[in-house]
VEXDO-206751 format. One record per residue: x, y, z of N, C-alpha, C in turn. Coordinates in pm, whole numbers, plus 50000, padded with zeros to 5 digits. Layout:
N
XYZXYZXYZ;...
//
This chain:
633
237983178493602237003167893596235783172893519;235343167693427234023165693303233033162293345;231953162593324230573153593287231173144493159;230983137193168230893124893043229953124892929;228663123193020227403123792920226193133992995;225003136692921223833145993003223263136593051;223173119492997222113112193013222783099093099;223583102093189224003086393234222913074693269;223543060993224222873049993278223713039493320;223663032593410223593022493451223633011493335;222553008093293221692998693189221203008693048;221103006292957220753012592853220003002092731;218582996692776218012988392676218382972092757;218762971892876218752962992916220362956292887;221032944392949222122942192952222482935692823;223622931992752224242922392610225652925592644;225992912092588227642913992540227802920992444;226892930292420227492940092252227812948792370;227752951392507227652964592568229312967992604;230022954292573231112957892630232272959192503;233142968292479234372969292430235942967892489;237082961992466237992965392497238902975292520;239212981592618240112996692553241552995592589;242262999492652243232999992616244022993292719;243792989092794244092975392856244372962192781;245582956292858245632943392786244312932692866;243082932292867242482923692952241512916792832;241472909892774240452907492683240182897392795;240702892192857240532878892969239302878893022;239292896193085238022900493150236802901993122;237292909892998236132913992862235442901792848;236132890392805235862877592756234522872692877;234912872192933234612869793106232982878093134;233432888493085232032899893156230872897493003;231562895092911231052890992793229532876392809;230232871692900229422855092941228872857892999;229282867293108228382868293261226692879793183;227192888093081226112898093045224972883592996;225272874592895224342866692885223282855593020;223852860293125223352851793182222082859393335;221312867693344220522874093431221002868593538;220462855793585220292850693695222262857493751;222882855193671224482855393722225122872593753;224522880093650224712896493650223852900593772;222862895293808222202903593919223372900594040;223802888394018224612886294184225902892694188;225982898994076227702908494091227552922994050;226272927294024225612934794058224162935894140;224282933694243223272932794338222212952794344;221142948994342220152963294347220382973894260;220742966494113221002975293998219772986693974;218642980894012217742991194006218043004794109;218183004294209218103012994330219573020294305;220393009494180221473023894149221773027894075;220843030393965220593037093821220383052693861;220903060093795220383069193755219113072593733;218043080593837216933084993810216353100793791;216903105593706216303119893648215063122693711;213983117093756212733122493825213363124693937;214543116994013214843118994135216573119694131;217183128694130218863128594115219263130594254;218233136994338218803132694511219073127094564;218493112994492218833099694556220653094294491;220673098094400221883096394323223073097794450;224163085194442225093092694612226533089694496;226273088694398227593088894317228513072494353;228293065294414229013049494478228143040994399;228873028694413228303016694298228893006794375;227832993494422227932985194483228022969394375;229232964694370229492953394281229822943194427;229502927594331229932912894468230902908294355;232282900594416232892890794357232842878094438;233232865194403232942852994493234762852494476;235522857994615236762853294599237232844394756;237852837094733238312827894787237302818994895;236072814694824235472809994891234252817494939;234162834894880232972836195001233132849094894;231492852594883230972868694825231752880094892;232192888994775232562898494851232232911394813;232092921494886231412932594873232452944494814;232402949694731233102957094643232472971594652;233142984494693231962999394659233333009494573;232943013594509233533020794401232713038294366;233423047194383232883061394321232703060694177;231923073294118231943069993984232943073493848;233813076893922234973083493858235623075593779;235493080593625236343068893528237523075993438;238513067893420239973073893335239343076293198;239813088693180238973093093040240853100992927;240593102292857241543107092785240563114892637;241163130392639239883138892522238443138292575;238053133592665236793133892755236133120892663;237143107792645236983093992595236703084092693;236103073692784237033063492821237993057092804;239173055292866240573047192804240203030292830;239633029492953239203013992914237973006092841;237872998392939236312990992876235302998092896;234092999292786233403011092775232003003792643;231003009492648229653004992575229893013892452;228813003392338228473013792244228073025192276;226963024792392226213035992393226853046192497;227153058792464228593067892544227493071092667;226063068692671225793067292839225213058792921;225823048092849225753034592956227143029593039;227183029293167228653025093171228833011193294;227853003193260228082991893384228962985393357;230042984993221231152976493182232132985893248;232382995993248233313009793317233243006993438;232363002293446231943003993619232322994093754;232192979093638232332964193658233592964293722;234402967593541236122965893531236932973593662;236062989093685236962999193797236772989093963;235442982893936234992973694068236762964594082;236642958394004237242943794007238952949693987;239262960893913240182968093949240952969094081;240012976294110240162974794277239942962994348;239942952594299239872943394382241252937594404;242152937794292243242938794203244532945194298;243932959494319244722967394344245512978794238;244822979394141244952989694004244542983793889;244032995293754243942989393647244772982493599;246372985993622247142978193566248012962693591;247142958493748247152943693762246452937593691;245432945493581244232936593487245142930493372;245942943393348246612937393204247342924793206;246772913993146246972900493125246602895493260;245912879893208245382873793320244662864193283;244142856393372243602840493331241792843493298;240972838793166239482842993175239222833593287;239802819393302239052810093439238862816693577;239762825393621239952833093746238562841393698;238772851693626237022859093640236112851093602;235642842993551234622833293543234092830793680;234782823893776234812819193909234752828893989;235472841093937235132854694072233432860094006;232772859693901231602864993874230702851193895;231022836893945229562829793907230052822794091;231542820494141231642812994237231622796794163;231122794894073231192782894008233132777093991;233042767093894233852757793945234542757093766;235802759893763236902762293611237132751893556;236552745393455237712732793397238242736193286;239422733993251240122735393122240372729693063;240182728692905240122716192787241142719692733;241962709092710242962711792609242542703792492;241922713192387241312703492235242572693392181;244022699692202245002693792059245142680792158;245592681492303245452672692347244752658592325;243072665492312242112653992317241932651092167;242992660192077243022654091943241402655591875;240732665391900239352668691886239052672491718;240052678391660240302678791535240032669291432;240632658691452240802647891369239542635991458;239482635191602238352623691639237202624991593;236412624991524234822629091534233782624091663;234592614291699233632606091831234282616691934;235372618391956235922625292074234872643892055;235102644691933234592659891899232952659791911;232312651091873230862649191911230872647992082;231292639692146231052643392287231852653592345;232742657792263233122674992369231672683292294;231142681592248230042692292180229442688992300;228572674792288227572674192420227972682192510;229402679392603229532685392765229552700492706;230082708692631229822720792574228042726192566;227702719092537226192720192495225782719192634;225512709292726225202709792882225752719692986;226712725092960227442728593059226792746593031;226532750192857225932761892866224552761492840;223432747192894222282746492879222022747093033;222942749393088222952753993304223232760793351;223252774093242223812780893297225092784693294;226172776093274227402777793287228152790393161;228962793093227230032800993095230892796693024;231242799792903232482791392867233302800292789;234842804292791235672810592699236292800292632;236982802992539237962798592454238822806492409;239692802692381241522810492300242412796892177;243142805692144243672795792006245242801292088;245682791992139247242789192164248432797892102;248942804992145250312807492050251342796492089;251622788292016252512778691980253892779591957;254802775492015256132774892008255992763691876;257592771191777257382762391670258252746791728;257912736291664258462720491676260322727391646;261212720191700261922721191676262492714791535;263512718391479263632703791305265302700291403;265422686391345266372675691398267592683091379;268252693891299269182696591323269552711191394;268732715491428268232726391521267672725491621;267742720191734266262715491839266612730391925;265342732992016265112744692086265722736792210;266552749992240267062749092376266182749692504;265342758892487264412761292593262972769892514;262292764792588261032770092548260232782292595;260692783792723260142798592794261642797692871;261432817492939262412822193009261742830493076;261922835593199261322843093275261772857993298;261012866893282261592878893328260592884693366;261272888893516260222890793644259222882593650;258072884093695257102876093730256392870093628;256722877093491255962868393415256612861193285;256462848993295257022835993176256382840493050;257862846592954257472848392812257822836992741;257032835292651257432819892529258342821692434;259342818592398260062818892315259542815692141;259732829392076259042823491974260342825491817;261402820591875262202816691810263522809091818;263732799991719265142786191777266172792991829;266502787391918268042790291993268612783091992;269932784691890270772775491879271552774891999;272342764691985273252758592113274372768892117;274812778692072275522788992134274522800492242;273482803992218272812806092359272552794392462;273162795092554273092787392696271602782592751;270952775192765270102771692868269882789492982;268772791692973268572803093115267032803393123;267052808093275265832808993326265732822893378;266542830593391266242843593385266942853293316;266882865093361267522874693248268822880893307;269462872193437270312872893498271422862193424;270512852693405270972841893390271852840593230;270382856393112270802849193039272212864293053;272272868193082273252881193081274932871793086;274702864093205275762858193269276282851893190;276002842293111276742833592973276592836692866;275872850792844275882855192726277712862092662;278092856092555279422864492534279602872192437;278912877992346278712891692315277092895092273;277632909292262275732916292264274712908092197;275342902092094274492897791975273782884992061;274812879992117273602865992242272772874192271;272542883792336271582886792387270072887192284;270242890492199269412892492132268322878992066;267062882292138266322869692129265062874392109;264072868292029262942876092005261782870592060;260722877992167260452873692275258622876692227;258172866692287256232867592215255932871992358;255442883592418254962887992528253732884192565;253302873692576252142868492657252082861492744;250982863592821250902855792983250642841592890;251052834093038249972819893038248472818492997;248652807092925246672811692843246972820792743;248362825392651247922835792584247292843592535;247162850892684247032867992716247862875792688;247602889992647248372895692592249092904492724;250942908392704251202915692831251692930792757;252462931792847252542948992778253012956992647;252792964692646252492965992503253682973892442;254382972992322255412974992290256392963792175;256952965892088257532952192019258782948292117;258102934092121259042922392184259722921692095;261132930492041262292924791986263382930992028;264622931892113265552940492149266342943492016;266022944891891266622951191799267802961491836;266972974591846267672984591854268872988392021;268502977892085269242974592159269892964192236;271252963392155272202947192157272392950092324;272052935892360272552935492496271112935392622;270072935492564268792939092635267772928292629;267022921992686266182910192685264832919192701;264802927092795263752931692917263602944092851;264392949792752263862964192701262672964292528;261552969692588260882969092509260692979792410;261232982392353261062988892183260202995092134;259543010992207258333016292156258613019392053;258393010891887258923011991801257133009691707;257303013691616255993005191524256432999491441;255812984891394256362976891319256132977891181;254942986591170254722988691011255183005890939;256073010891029256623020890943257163015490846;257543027090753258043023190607259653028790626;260623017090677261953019990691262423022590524;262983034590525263693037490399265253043790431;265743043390489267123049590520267433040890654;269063042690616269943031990742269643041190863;269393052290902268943062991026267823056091066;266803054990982265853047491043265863032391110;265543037191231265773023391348264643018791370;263643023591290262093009591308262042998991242;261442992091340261292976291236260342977991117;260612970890976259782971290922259462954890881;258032951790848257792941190843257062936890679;257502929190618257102931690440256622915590457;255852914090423254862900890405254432896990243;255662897590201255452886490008256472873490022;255292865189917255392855389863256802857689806;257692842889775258972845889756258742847389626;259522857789541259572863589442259102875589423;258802883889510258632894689584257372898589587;256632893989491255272891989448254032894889621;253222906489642252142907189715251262895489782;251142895889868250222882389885249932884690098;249132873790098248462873490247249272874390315;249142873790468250202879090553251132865090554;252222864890576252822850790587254452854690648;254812864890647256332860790677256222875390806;256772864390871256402869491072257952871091088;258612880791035260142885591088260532897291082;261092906691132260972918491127262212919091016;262022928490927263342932490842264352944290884;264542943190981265232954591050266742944491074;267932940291022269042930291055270232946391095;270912939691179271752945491223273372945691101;273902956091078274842955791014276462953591068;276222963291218277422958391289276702962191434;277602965391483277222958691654276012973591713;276482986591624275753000391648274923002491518;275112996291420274413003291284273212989791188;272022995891180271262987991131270742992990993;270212979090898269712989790809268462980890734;267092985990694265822976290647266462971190548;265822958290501266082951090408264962942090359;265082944290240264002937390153264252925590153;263612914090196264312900690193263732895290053;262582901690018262002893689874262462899589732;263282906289786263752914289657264652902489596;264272904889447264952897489351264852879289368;264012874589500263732863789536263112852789503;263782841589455262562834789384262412818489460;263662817389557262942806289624262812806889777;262842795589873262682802289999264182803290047;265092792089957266372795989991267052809089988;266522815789864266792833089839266462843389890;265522834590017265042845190086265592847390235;266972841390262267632842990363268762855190336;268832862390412270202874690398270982873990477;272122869690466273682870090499273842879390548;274262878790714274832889190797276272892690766;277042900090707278082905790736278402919090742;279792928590710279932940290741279342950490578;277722947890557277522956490433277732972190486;277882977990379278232990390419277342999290368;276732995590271275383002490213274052995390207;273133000890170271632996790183271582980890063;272402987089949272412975389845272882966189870;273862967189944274672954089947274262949390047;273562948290146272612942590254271672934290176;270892939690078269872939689977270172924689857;271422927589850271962919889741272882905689748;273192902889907273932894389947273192883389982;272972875989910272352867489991273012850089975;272302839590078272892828890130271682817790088;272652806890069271482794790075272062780590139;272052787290235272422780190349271202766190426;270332774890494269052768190541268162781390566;267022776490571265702792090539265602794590679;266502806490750266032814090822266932826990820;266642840190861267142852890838267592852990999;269042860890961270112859291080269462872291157;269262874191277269182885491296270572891991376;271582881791419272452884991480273392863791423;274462868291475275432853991425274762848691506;274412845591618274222833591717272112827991704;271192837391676270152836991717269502837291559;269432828091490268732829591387267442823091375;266262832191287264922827891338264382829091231;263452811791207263082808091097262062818291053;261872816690888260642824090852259362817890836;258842807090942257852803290933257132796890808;257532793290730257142783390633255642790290578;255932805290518254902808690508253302806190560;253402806290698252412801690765250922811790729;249602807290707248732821290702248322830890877;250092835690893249652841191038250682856191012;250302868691051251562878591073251272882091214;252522885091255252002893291416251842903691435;252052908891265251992928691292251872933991117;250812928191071250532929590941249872940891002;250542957290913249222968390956249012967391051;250632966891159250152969091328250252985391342;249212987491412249393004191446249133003491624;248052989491666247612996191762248112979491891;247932981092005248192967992095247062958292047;245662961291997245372946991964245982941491836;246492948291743247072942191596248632937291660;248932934191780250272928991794249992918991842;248652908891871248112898691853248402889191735;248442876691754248582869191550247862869791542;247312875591391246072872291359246102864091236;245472854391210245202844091146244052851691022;244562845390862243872848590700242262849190771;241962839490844240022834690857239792844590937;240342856991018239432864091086239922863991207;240732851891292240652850191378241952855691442;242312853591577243182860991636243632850091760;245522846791741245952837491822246072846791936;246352841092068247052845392187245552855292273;244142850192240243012861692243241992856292296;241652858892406239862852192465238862856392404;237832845192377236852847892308235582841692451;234382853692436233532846692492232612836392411;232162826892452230832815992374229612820092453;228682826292334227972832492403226592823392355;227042812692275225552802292230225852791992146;225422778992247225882769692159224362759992148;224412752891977223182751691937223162734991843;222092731691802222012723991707221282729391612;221522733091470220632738891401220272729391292;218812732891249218462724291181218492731791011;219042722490938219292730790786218242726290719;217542733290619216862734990498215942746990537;214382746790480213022753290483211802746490506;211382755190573209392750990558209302735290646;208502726790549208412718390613209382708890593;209962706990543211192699290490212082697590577;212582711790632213312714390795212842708590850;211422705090909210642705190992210922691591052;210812679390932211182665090932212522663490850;213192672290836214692668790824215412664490988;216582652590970216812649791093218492654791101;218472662491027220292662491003219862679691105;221052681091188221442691191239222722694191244;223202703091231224632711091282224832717391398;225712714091469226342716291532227202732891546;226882742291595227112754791605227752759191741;228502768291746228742775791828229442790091827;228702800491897228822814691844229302819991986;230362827091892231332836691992231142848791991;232242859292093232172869892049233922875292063;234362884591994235532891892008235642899492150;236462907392226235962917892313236212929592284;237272925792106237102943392067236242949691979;235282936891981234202945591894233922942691794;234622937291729235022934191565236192925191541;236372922591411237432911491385236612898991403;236162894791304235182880691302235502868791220;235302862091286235262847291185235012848391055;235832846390923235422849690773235432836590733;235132825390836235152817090727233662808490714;233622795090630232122788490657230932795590775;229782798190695228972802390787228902812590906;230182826190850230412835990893229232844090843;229092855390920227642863090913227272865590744;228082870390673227862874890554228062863490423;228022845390531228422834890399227322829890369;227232825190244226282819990125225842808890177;226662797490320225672786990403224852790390442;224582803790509222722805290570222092801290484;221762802290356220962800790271220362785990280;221102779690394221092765190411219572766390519;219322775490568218812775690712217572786290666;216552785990715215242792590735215602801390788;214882819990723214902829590785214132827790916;213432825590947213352823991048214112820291166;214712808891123216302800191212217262806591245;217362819391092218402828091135218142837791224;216572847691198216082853691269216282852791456;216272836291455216402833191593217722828691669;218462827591557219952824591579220752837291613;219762851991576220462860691582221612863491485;221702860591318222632861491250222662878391196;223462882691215223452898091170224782900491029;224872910490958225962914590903227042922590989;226792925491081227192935591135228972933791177;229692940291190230742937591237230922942591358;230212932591446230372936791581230822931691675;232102915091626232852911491724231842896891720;230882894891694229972881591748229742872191609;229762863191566230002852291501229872836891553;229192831291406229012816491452230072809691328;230182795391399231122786291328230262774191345;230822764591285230712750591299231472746191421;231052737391470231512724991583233102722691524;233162714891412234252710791331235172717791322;234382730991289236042743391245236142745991358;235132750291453236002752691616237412742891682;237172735591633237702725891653238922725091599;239022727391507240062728391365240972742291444;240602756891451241512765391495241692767891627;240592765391715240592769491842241472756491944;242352760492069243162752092125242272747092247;242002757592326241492760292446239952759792454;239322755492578238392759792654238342763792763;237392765992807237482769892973236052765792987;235472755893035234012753693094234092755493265;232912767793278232692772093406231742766393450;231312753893530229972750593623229802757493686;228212758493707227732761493826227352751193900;228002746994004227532738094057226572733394170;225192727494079223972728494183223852719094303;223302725994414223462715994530221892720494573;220872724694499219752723594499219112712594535;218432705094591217652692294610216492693194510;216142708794479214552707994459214782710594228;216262709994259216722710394057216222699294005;215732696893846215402685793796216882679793750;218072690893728219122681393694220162680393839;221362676093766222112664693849222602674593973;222492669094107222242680394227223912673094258;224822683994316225992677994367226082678794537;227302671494612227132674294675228472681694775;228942692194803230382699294829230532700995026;231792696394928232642697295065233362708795078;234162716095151234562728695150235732728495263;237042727495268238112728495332238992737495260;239362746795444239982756895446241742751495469;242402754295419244122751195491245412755295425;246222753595451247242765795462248822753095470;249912757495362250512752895391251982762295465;252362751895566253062759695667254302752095711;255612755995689256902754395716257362752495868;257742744995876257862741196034259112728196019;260072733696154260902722896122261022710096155;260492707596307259622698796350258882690396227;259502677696149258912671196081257452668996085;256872668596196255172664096257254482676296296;255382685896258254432699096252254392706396097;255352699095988256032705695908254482701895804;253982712995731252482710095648253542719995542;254152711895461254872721195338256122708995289;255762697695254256862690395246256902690495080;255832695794979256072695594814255432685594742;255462681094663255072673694584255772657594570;255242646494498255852636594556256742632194520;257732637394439259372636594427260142636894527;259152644894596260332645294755259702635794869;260182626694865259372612494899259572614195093;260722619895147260752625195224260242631595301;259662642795267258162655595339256892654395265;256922642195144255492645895099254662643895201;254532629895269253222630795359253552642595476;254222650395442253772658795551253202670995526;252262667095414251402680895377250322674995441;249252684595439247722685295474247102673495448;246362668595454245662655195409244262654895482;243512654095333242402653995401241262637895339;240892631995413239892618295370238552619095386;238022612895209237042612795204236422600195120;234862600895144234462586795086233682584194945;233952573694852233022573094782232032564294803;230652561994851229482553294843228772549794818;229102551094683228712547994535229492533594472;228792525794422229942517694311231152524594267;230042533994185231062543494095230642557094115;231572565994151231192578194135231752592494056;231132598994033232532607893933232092621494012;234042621794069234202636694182235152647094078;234142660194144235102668394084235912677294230;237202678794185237852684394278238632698594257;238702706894301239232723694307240192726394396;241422722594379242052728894476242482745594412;242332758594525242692771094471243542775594579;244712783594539245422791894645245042802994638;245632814994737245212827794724245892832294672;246002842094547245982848494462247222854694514;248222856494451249332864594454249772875094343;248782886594252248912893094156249862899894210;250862902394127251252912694116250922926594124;251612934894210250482950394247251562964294254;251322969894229252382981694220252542982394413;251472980794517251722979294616252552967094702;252142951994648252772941394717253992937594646;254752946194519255762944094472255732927894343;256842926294359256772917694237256622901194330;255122896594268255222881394318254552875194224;254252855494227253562853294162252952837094225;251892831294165251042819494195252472806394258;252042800394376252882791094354252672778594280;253432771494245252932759794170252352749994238;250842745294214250682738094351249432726494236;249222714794298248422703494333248042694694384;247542684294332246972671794466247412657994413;247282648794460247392638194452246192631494532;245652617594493244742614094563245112595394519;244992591094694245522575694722244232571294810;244302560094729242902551394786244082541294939;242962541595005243392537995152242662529095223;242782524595367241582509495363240412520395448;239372512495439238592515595495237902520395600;239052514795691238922522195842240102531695897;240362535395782241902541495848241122556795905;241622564395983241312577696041241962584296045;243652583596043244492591296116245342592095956;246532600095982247322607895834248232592995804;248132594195685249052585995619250312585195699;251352573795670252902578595739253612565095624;252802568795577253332557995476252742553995347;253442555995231252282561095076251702548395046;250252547295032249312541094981249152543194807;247752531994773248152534294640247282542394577;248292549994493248062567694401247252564294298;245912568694302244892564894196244832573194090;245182587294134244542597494061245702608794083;245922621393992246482636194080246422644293945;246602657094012246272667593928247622668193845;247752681493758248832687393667249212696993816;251072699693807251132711393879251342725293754;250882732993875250742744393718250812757693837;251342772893814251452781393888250172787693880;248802786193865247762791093840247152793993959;245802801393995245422802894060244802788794134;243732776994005243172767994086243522756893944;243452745794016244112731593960242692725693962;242072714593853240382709193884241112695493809;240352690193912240202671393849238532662493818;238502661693748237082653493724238212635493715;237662628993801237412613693844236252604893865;236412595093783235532584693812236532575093946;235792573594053236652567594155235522554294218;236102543694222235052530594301235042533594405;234242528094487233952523794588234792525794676;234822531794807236272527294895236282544394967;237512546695066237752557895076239542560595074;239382577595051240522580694974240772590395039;242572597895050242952605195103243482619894976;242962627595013243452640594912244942647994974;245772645894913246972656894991247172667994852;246692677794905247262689794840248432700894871;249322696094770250692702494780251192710894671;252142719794727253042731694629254112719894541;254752724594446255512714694406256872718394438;257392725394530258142726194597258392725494744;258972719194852259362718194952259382732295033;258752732895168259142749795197258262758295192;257202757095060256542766995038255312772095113;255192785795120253952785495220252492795495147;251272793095203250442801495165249032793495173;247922799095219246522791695240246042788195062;245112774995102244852774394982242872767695040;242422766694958241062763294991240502751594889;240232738194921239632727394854238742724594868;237542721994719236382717494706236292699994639;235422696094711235152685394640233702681094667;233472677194534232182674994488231602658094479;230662653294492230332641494520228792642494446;228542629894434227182628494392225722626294567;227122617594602226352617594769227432620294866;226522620794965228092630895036229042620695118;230212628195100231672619795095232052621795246;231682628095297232302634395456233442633495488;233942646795330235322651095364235862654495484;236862654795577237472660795666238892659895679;
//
């Protein structure tokens, strides 16, 4: 065991999201997460409570007791977290999240907190940013789906997601965002069999067509079982959580081993395969005609020759259309004739007879252009940006363009919003990226205060529009005020504890599923409450308790759970026994917490929150929010 530094701190110049880096963890989730919370004082003091009294003080090192006191808000209630100061170092480095400055370490410090809350660093790798949002503020997760709300192309829809964007971080609130990794559309004479498959606890996306000689499967039992030779097996798998997060690290392709779904390939994708011995993937990204160009062709050139022997292949060699750029699997026997055979069939490269996977229509995306390290096995996108990756929003603005006085009574503003990376770097290159010729639009001063730097340090502003244009996701975190004495909108929460529980006794049975099973639905939990308002708009939280995965509690995961909500008469008191009419209900989703925003009339209404399966058991905890109070029970 080392000293680290001569000069430890706590704080070093006071707190910023420049303080935190990613290391070698898959968690940008967190990063993303601790990224928001550094901008916000009022929110960092409460998850670090008496940061002063545990700094490092050189006039006094007696007082120093080596422990560090962090709060998380989990399942309803603050919780008290104490941690030694002992951090995983490698060359006397940090291996995880860690500051510019090598003796500041409240990001080291945070991550080992919440670690342990976990049950190891390595329950961090991959994970939802909404879950830490809510464990650092106690506030309340909603999730935007932009392609959904078609935010791209609406300008009315995209002007009022700016507003609630703009309010939601003018209160305080946090907000992440991520850009989707996307399963491709299927084409009419190819459709995808399945879209995800599961192995172990966590659902990988399929990021290539499966023709109808691979079977339908949901696990890797499943797909073993109807697979009929090695070459089925072989399927090329995008390793990210839900929310694309990144999971463990290694190439998702069972190449070098026919017959394997689940074996991951410590292979690098950008060696330079030159001999059939060599069993690394190599990945060559030209324009067809072999000709150099941006990243665009996402397939590994590593094709199998027979069932034991592989060999690289140039697919752009001698290539001049996209038809020429498919290579014919058969028994070549040399490097050339692999090289030289080719098909013009339909544009995709065989990697085996049964599993052939398109070349992406020269998309501007590679997944391993100059991969050396786990964040370059991210897509990263020509503009800077990076699919499958949380970004924190660390300021969102209206800026006003020109100079002097002209600005002054100019009425045109833009619409801005500035992120940050969590590894530091890798920035937005496009419109009104730190180093583009639009500032020139804006008063040094404007910029001065906008904070525009050259620097490549992970933080960048965009337009409203282009956010819009690449980014999929949001995540808006409320805080939700129940202040009386706030000038803005005061809410008012209800808070139920309950648990669903298997019982065979129909009238004891609180686990009957979701409402397909028309049978046990009303025999979940049910709880009624009022609106007394004309109109009122409730937000609702149902969350279960957390089932991570832990090298201690073995392999588990979230159950799939939500609500439904049926308006009922007015004097009713006692549980449904018979379905009323369904106004409203959530998405079911295996996540930690499910949120509904409703406008609901007048009247009162019954909430049943259920698993979407029959049977299932585990406490879950529901909030609901009102403008006046509803007197949930």
């Amino acid at each position: 065991m080392v000293e680290l530094c001569g000069g430890p701190h706590l704080f070093v110049d006071g707190i910023s999201a420049h303080d935190l880096h990613q290391g070698q963890l898959g968690n940008c989730w967190f990063v993303a997460a601790c990224s928001s919370l550094a901008s916000r004082e009022s929110l960092w003091q409460k998850v670090i409570p008496d940061w002063k009294e545990q700094e490092w003080d050189q006039e006094k090192p007696e007082s120093y007791a080596g422990i560090f006191h962090f709060r998380f808000w989990r399942f309803g209630e603050w919780v008290d977290v104490v941690i030694d100061d002992r951090l995983p170092t490698v060359d006397n480095q940090l291996v995880y999240c860690h500051s510019n400055d090598p003796n500041e370490f409240w990001s080291a410090l945070v991550e080992k907190a919440y670690a342990k809350v976990y049950g190891c660093y390595e329950a961090l790798d991959g994970g939802n940013t909404a879950d830490a949002l809510v464990d650092f503020t106690g506030g309340v997760s909603e999730p935007v789906d932009l392609l959904e709300g078609h935010m791209a192309s609406d300008e009315a829809a995209r002007n009022q997601m700016f507003e609630r964007v703009l309010k939601v971080h003018n209160r305080d609130g946090l907000i992440s965002c991520s850009i989707r990794v996307l399963t491709p559309s299927p084409s009419p004479s190819h459709p995808l069999i399945s879209c995800s498959i599961r192995v172990g606890p966590h659902p990988l996306t399929l990021c290539v067509y499966l023709y109808p000689c691979v079977p339908q499967a949901s696990t890797i039992e499943d797909m073993e079982a109807t697979a009929t030779a090695p070459e089925d097996m072989e399927a090329c798998l995008d390793c990210h959580h839900p929310g694309g997060h990144r999971g463990p690290p290694g190439l998702c392709v069972s190449l070098c081993v026919p017959g394997s779904l689940c074996t991951y390939a410590p292979v690098s994708l950008c060696s330079q395969a030159t001999t059939l011995e060599d069993m690394e993937a190599r990945l060559d990204c030209h324009h067809p005609g072999g000709h150099g160009g941006p990243p665009g062709l996402c397939v590994s050139l590593c094709v199998p020759v027979s069932l034991c022997t592989y060999a690289p292949v140039s697919l752009c060699s001698q290539a001049t259309t996209l038809e020429d750029m498919e290579a014919r699997l058969d028994c070549a026997t040399t490097l050339e004739d692999m090289e030289a055979r080719l098909d013009c069939v339909c544009p995709c490269v065989y990697l085996c007879p049964c599993v052939p996977v398109p070349l992406c229509t020269y998309a501007p995306v590679s997944l391993c252009s100059q991969a050396t390290t786990i964040e370059d096995m991210e897509a990263r996108l020509d503009c800077g940006l990076v699919k499958g990756h949380a970004y924190a929003v660390t300021d969102v603005k209206k800026v006003r363009l020109g100079h002097g006085l002209l600005a002054f009574f100019k009425s045109e503003k833009l619409q801005m919003i500035r992120m940050r990376n969590p590894w530091g770097e890798k920035e937005w290159g496009g419109p009104w990226s730190d180093s583009s010729e639009e500032w020139n639009k804006v008063s040094k001063s404007e910029r001065e205060k906008l904070g525009v730097t050259v620097q490549d340090d992970g933080e960048f502003w965009m337009t409203f529009d282009d956010f819009c244009q690449y980014f999929t996701d949001l995540i808006l975190c409320r805080l939700i005020n129940t202040s009386y004495l706030s000038i803005h909108k005061t809410w008012e929460e209800e808070v139920m504890r309950g648990s669903w529980a298997q019982r065979h006794d129909p009238l004891r049975n609180r686990a009957g599923g979701c409402i397909n099973h028309k049978a046990s639905f009303l025999q979940n939990p049910q709880y009624v409450f009022d609106v007394k308002k004309v109109e009122d708009e409730v937000l609702i939280c149902l969350q279960q308790k957390e089932k991570r995965a832990t090298p201690k509690d073995g392999k588990s995961e979230n159950l799939a759970i939500g609500f439904d909500i049926h308006r009922v008469e007015l004097n009713r008191k006692y549980r449904m026994h018979t379905a009323q009419q369904k106004v409203a209900g959530s998405i079911y989703i295996n996540s930690r917490c499910v949120f509904l925003r409703k406008e609901l009339k007048e009247g009162r209404y019954v909430i049943i929150p259920t698993t979407f399966d029959p049977g299932q058991q585990g406490d879950f905890l529901l909030r609901v929010f009102t403008d006046v109070p509803s007197d949930c029970k």
